[in-house]
VEXSELO-160598 format. One record per residue: residue number from 1; residue in three letters; z, y, x of N, C-alpha, C, CB in turn. Coordinates in steps of 0.02 Angstrom, whole numbers. Glycine has a CB too. Layout:
N
KETI	num	residuo	nc3	nc2	nc1	cac3	cac2	cac1	cc3	cc2	cc1	cbc3	cbc2	cbc1
KETI	NUM	ALA	Z	Y	X	Z	Y	X	Z	Y	X	Z	Y	X
...
***
This chain:
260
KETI	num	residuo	nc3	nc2	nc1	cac3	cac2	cac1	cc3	cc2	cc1	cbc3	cbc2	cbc1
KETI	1	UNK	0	-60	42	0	0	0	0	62	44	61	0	-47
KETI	2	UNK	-40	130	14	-20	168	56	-6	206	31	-46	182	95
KETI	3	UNK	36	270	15	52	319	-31	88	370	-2	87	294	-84
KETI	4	UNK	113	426	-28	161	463	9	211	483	-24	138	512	36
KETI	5	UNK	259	508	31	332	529	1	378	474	5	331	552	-75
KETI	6	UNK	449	475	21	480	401	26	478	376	-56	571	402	64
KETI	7	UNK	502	426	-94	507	391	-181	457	341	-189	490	451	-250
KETI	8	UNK	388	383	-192	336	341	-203	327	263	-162	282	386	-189
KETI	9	UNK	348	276	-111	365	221	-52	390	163	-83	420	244	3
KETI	10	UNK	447	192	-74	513	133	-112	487	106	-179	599	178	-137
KETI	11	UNK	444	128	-219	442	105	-281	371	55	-302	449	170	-323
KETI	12	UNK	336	92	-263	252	82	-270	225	49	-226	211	138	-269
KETI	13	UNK	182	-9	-257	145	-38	-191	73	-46	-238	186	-127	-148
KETI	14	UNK	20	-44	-197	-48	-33	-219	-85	-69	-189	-73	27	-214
KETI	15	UNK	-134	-123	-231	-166	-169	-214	-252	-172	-202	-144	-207	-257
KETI	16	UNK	-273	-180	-155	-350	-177	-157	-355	-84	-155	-389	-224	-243
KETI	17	UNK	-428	-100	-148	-476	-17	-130	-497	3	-218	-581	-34	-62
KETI	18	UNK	-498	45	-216	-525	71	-276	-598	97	-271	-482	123	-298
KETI	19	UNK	-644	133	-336	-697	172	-317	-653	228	-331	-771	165	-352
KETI	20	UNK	-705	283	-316	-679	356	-329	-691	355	-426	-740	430	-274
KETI	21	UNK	-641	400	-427	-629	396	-509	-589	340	-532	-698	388	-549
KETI	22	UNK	-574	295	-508	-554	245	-525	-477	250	-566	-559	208	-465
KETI	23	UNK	-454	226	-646	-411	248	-662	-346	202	-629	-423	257	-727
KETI	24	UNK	-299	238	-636	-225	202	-606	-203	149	-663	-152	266	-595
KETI	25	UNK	-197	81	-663	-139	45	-693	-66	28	-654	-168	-17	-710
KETI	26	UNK	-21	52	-692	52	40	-625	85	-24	-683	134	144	-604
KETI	27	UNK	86	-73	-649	129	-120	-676	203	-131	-660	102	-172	-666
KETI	28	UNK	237	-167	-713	291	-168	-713	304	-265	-707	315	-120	-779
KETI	29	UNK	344	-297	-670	360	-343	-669	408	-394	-720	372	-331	-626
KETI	30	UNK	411	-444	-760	471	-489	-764	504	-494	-755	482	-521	-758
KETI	31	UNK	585	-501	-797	640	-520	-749	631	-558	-683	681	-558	-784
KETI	32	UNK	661	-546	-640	658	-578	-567	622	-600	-533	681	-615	-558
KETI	33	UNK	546	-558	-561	489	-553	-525	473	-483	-474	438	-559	-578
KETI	34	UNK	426	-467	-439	426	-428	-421	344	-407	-407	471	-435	-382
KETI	35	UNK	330	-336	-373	260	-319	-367	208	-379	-354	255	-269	-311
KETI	36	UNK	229	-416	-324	151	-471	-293	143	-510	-334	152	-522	-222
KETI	37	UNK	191	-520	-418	156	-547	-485	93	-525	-499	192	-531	-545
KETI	38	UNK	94	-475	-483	14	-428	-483	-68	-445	-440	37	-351	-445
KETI	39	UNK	-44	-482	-385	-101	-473	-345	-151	-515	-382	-91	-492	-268
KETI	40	UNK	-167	-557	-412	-220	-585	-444	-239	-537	-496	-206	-651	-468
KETI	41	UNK	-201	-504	-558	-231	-466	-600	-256	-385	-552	-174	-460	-667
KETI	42	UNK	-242	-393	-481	-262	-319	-487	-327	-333	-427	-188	-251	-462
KETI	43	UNK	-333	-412	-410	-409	-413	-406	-455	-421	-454	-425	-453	-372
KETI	44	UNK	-433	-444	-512	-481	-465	-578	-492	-368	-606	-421	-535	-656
KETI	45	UNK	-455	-341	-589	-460	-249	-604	-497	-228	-573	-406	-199	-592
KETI	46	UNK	-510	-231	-489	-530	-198	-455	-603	-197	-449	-499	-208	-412
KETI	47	UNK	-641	-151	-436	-610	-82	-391	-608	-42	-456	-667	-41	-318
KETI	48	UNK	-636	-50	-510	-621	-3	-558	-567	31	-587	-638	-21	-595
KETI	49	UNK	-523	-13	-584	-443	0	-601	-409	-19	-532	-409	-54	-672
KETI	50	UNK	-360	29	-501	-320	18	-456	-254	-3	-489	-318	73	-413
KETI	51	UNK	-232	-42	-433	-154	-89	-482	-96	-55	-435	-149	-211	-473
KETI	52	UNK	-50	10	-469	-1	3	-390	61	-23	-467	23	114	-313
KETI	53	UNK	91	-95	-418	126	-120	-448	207	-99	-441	106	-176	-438
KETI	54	UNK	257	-112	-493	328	-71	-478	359	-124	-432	383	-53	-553
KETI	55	UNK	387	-109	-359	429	-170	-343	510	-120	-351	407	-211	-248
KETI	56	UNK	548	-180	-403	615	-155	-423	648	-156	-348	657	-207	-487
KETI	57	UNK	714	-144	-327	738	-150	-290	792	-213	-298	751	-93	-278
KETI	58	UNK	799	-224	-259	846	-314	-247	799	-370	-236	896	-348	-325
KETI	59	UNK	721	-371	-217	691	-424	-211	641	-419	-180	682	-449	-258
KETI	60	UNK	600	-448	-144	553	-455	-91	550	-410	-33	496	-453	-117
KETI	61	UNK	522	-358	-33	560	-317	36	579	-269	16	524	-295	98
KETI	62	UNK	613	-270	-39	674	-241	-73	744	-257	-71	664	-244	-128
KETI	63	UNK	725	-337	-40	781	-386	-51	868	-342	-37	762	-458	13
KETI	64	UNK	850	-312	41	925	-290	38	948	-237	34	956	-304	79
KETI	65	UNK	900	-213	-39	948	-155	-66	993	-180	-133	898	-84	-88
KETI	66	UNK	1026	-149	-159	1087	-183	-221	1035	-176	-276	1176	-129	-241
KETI	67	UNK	1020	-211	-304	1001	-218	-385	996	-167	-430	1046	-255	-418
KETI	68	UNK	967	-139	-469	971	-80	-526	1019	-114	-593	878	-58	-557
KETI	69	UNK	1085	-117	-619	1089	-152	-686	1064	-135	-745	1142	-161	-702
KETI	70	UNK	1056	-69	-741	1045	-24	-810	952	-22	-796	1098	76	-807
KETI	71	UNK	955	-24	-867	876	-11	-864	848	36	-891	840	-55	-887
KETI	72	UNK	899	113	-919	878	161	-888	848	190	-832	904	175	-890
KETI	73	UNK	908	162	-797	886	182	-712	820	141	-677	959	158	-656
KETI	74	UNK	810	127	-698	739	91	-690	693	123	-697	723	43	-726
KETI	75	UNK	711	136	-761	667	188	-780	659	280	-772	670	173	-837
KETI	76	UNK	706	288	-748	703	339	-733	698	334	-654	752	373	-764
KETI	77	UNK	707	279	-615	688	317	-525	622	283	-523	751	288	-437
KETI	78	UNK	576	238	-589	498	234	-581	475	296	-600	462	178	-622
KETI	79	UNK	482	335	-656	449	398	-686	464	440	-626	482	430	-763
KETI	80	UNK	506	456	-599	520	499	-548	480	484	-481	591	497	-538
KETI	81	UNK	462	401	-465	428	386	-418	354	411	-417	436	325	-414
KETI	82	UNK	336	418	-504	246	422	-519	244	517	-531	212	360	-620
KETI	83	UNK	281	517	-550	303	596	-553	293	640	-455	413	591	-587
KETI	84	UNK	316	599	-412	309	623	-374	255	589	-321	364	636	-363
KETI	85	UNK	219	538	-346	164	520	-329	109	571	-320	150	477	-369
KETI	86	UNK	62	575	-255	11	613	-252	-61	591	-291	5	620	-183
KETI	87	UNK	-99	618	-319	-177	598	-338	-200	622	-392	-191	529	-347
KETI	88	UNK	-221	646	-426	-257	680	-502	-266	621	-544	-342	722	-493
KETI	89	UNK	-288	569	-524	-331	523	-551	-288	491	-629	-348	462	-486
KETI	90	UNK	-314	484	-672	-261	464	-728	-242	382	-731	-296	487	-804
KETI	91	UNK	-189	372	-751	-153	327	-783	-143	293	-816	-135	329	-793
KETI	92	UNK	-136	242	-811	-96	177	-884	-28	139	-854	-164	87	-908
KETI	93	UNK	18	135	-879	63	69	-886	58	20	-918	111	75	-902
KETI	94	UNK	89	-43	-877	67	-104	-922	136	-137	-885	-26	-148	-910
KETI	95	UNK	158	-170	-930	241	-199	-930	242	-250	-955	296	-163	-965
KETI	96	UNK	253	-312	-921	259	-393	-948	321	-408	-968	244	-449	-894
KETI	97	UNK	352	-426	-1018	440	-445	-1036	475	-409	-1015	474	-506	-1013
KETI	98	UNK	511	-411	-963	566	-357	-964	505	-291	-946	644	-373	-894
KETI	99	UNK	455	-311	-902	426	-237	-865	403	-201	-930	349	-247	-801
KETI	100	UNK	400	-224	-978	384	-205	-1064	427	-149	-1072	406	-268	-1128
KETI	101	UNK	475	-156	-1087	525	-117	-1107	542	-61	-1044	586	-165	-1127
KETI	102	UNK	528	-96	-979	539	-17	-929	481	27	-945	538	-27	-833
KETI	103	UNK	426	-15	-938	364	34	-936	358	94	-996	296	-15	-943
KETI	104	UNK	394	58	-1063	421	62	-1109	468	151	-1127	459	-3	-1101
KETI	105	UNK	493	121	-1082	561	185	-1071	533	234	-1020	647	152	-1032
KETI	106	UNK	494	203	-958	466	252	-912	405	299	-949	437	210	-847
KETI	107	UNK	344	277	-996	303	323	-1043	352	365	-1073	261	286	-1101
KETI	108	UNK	405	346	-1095	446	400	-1138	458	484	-1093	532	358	-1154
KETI	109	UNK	493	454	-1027	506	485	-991	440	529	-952	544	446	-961
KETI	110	UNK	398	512	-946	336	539	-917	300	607	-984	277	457	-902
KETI	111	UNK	299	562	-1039	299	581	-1121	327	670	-1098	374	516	-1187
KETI	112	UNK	393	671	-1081	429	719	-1091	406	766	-1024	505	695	-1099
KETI	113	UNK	391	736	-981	387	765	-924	332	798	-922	392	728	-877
KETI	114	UNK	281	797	-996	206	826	-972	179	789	-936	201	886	-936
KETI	115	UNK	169	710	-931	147	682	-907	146	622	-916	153	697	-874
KETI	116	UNK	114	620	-991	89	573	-1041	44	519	-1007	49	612	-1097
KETI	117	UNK	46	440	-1012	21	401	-992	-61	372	-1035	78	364	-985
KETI	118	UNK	-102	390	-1001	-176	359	-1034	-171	314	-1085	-220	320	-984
KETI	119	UNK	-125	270	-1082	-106	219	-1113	-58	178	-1092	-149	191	-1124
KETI	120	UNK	-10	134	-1141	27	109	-1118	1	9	-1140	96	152	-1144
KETI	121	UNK	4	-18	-1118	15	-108	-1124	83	-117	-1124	-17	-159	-1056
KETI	122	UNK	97	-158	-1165	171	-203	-1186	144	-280	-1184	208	-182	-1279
KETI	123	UNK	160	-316	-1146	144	-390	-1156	218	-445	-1155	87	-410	-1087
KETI	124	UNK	212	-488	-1195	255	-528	-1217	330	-498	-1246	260	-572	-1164
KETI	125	UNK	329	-472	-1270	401	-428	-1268	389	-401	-1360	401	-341	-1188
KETI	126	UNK	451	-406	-1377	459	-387	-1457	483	-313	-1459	518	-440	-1499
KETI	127	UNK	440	-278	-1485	475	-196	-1489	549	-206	-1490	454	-147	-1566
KETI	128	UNK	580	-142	-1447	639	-109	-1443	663	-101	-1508	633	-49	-1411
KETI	129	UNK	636	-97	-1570	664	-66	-1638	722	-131	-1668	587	-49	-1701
KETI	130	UNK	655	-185	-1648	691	-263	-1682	757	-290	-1656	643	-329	-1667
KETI	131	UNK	782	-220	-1595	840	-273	-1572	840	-302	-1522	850	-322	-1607
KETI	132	UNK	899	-319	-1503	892	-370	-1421	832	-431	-1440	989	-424	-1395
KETI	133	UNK	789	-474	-1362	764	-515	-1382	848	-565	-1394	698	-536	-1332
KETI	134	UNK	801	-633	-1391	850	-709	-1407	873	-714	-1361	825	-779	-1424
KETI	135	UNK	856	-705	-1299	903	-724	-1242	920	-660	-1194	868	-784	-1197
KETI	136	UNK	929	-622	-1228	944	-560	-1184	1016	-552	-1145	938	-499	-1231
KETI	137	UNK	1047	-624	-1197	1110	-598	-1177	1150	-642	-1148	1143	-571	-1226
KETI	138	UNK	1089	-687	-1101	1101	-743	-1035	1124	-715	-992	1045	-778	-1003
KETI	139	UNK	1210	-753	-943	1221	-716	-914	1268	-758	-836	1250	-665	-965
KETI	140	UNK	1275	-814	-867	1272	-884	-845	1217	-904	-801	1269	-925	-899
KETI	141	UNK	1215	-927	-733	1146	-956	-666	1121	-1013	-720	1182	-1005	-562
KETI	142	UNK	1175	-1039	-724	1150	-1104	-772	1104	-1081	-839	1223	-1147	-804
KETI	143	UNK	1101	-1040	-855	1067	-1035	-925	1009	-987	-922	1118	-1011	-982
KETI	144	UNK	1025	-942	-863	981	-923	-846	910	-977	-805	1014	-875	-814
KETI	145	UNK	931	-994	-759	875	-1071	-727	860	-1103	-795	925	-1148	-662
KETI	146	UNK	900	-1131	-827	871	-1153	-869	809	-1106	-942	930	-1186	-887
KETI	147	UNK	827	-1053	-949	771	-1009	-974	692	-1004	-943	800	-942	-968
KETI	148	UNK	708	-1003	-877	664	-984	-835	621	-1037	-846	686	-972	-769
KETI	149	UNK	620	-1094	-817	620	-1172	-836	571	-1186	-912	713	-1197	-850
KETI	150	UNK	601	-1161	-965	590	-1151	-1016	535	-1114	-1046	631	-1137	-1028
KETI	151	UNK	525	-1074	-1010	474	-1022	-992	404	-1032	-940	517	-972	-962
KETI	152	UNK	443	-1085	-917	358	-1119	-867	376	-1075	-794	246	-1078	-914
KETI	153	UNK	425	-1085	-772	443	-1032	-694	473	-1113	-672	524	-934	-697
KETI	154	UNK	437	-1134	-667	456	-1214	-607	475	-1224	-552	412	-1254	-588
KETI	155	UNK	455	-1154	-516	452	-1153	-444	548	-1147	-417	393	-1076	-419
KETI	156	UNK	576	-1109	-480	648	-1102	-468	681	-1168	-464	680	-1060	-521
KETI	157	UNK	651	-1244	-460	694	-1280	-466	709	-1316	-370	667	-1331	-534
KETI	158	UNK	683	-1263	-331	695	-1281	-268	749	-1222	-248	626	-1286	-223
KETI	159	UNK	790	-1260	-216	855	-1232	-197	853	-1167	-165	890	-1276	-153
KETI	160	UNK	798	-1165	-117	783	-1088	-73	770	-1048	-122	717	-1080	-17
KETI	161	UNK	713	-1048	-153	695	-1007	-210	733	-982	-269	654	-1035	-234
KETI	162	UNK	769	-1037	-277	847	-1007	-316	892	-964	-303	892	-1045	-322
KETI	163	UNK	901	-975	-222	947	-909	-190	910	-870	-167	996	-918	-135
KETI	164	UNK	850	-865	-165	837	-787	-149	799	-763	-218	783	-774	-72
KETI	165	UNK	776	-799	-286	788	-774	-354	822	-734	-390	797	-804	-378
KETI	166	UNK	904	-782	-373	957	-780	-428	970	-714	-425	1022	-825	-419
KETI	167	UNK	983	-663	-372	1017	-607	-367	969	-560	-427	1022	-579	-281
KETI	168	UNK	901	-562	-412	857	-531	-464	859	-539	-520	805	-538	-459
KETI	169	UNK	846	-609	-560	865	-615	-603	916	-589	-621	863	-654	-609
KETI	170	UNK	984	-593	-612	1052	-580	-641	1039	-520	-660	1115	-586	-598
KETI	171	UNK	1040	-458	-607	1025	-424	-611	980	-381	-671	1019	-435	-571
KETI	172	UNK	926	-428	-674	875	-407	-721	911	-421	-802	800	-455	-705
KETI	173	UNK	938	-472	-791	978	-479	-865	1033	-446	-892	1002	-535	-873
KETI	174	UNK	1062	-428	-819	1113	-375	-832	1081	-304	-886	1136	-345	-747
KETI	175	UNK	1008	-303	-826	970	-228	-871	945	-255	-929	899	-184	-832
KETI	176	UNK	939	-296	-973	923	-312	-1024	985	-313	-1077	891	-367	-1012
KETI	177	UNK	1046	-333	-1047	1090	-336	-1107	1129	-256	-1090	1150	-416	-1108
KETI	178	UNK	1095	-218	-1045	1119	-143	-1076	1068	-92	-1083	1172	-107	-1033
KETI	179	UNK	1034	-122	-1116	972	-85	-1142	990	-67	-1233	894	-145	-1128
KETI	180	UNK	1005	-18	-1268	1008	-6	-1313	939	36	-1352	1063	15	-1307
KETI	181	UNK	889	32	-1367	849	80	-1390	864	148	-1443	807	42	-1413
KETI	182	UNK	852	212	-1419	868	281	-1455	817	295	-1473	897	337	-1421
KETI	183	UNK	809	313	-1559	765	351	-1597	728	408	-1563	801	376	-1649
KETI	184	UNK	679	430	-1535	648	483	-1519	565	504	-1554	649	475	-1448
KETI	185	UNK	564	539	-1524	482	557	-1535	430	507	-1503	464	630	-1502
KETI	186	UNK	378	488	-1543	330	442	-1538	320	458	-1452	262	454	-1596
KETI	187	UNK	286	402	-1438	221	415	-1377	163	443	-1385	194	359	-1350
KETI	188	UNK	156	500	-1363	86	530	-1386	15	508	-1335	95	619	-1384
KETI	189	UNK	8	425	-1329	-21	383	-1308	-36	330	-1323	-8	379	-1277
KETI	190	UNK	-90	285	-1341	-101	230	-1387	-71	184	-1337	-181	214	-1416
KETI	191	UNK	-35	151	-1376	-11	59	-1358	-38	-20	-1361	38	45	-1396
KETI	192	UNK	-48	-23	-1327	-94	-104	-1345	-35	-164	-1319	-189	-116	-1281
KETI	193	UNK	-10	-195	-1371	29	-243	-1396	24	-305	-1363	18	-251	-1460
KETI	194	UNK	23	-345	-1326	-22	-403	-1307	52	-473	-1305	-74	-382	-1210
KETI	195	UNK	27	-520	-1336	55	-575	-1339	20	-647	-1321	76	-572	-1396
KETI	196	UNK	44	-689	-1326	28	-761	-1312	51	-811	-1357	52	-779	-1250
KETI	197	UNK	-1	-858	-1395	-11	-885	-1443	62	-940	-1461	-80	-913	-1430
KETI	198	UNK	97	-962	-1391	135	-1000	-1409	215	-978	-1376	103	-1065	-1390
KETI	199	UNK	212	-916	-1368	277	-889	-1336	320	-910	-1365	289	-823	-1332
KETI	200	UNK	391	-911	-1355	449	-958	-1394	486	-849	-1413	521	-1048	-1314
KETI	201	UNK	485	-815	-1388	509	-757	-1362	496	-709	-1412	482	-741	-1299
KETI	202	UNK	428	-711	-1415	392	-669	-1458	339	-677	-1479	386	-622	-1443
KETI	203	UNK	322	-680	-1545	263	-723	-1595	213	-651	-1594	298	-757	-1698
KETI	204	UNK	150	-688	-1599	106	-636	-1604	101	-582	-1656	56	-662	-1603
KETI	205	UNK	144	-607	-1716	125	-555	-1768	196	-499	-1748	124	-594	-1864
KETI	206	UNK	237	-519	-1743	297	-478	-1719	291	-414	-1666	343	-528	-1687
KETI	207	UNK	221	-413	-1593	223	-371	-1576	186	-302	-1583	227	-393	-1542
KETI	208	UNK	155	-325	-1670	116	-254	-1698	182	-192	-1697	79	-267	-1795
KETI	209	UNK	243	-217	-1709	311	-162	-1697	290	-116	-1661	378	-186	-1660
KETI	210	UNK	259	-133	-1620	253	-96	-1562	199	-23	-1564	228	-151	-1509
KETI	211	UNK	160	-32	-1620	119	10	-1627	124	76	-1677	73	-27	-1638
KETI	212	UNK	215	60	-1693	236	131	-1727	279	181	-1696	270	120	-1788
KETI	213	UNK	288	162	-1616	329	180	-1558	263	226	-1530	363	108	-1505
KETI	214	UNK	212	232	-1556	158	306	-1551	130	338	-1608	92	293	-1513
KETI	215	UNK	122	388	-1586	75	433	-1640	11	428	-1619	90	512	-1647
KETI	216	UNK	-15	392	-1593	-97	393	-1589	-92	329	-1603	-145	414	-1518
KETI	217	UNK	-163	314	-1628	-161	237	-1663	-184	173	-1597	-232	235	-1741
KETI	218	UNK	-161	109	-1593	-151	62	-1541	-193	13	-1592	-66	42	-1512
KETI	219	UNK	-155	-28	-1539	-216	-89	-1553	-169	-160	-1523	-310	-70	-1494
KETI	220	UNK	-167	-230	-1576	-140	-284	-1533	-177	-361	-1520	-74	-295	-1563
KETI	221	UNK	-173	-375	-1465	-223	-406	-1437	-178	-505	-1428	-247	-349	-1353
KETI	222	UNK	-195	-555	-1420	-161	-617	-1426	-219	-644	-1383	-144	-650	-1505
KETI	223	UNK	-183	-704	-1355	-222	-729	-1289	-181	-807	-1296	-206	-673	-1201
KETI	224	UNK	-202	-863	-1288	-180	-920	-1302	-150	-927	-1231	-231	-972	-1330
KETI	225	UNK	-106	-981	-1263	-38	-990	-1181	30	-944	-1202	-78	-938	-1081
KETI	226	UNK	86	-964	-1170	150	-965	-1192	181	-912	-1164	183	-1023	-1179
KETI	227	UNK	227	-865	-1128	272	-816	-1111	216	-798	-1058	354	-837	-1088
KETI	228	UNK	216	-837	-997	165	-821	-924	101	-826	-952	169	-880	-853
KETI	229	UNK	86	-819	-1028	-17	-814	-1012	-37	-796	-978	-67	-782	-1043
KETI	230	UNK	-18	-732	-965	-56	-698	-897	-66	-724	-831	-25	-645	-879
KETI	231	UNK	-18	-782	-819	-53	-807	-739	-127	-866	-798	39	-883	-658
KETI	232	UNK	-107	-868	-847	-167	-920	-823	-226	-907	-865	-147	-1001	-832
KETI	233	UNK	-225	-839	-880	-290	-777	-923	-292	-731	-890	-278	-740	-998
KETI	234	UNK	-280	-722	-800	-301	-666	-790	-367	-620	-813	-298	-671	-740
KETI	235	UNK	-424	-671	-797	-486	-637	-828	-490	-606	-893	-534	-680	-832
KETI	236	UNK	-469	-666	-941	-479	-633	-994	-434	-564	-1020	-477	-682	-1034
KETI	237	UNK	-371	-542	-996	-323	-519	-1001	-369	-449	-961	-255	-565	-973
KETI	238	UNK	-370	-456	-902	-411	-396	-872	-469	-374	-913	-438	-415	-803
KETI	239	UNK	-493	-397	-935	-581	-384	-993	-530	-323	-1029	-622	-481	-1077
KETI	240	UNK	-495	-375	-1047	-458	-351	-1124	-423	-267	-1114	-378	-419	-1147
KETI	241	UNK	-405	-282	-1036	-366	-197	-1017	-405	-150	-1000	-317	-191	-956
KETI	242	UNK	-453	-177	-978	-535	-126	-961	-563	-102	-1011	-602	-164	-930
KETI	243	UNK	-565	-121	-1101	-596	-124	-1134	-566	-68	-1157	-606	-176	-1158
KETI	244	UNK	-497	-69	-1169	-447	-30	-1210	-441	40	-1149	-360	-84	-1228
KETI	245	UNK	-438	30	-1095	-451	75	-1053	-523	125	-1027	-430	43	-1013
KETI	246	UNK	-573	96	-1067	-620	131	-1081	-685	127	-1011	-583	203	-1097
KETI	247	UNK	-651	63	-974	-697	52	-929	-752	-23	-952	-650	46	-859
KETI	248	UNK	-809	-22	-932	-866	-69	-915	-840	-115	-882	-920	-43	-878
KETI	249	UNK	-856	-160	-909	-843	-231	-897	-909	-277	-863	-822	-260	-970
KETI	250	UNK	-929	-321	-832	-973	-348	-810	-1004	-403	-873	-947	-373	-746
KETI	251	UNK	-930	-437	-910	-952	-496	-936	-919	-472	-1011	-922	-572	-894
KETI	252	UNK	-952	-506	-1046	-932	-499	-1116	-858	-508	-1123	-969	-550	-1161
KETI	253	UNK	-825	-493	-1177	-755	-512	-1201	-754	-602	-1212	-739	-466	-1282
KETI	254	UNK	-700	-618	-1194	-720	-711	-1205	-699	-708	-1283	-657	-786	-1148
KETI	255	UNK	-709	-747	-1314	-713	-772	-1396	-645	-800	-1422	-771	-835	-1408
KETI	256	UNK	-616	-810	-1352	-534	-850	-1366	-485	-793	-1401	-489	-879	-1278
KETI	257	UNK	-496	-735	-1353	-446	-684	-1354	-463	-639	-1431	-455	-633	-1276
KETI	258	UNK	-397	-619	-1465	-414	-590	-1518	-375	-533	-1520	-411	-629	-1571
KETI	259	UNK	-407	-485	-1552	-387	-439	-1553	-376	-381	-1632	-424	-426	-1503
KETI	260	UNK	-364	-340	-1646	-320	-315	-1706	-321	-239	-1694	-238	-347	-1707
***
């Protein structure tokens, strides 16, 4: 990544070359995931869409700083990170499960700042209005591994990967069970909703919620496969963000993916 300013530093990492013009997508990660969830969707983007992805702090070469619990604060030292990011070029957020709800809270904050996001993506994640999700309020290693597990994250069942996981995760659940959502003024930015046909988390019809959290009208999109569709629809998932983002695509929309 290359960027300037330490904020932007610490927060932002940016994948692949772009063309000139090329619009910004900044992603937001999964509980106890981090920026390099990204590197496949932000070659299926590129060069048209540049991907600078959020790496939270407490994990990958973040690892040894302390954890964020609140997911305010998440959201407020990412808006502050893109806020003081250099470049003209415009914007989208796109937020997978928990990165849903930051990206979520970070448009709000940008919203206010005069610095309204092109658009926002919510994927797998049930609007803020409906309430905590079902397991928000895992707090237990044990129940947590086992969610994960549950969720198709297999790789946690090797012992290394567990201890240098667990701290993120916790963490991340911590910011989930103190996440309360406050009534405000819409997003004055369209939202595109995106789910997966067999999520246990959040059903496809449940994340239209999401499209009264703006005053410009959105759009919600479903993609077959369970919580992680996205590792295994990058393509189609990228079509789908290019489309709504107003960029040319090479290949048609595939016939699987539906949209609303």
């Amino acid at each position: 990544m290359t960027s300037h300013g330490p904020l932007a530093e610490s927060w932002l990492r940016r994948f692949g070359l772009a063309t000139e013009g090329a619009l910004r997508l900044v992603c937001f990660p999964h509980a106890g995931g981090g920026a390099s969830s990204f590197h496949s969707f932000a070659r299926a983007l590129g060069p048209q869409v540049e991907v600078l992805a959020v790496q939270y702090p407490g994990r990958q070469d973040r690892r040894h700083e302390p954890p964020l619990p609140r997911l305010s604060e998440l959201a407020d030292r990412t808006a502050q990170a893109l806020l003081a990011s250099p470049g003209g070029a415009p914007y989208a957020l796109f937020g997978h499960s928990l990165g849903a709800l930051v990206a979520y809270e970070t448009a709000r904050r940008l919203d206010r700042a005069g610095a309204t996001p092109h658009r926002l993506f919510v994927s797998a994640r049930c609007a803020p209005t409906t309430g905590p999700g079902p397991t928000d309020q895992l707090a237990d290693d044990a129940a947590l591994l086992a969610e994960v597990r549950r969720l198709g994250g297999d790789a946690l069942d090797d012992p290394e990967v567990q201890t240098l996981a667990l701290p993120a995760l916790r963490a991340d659940y911590q910011a989930l069970r103190s996440y309360t959502w406050r009534d405000g003024p819409g997003l004055r930015c369209p939202v595109t909703a995106m789910a997966g046909t067999e999520d246990p988390l959040c059903a496809p019809g449940d994340v239209t919620d999401w499209l009264r959290l703006s005053v410009v009208p959105g759009r919600s999109r479903v993609f077959p496969g369970g919580h992680f569709y996205l590792q295994d629809r990058v393509t189609e998932v990228a079509r789908a963000v290019m489309t709504d983002l107003g960029r040319r695509t090479s290949h048609a929309a595939p016939a699987h993916a539906t949209a609303t």
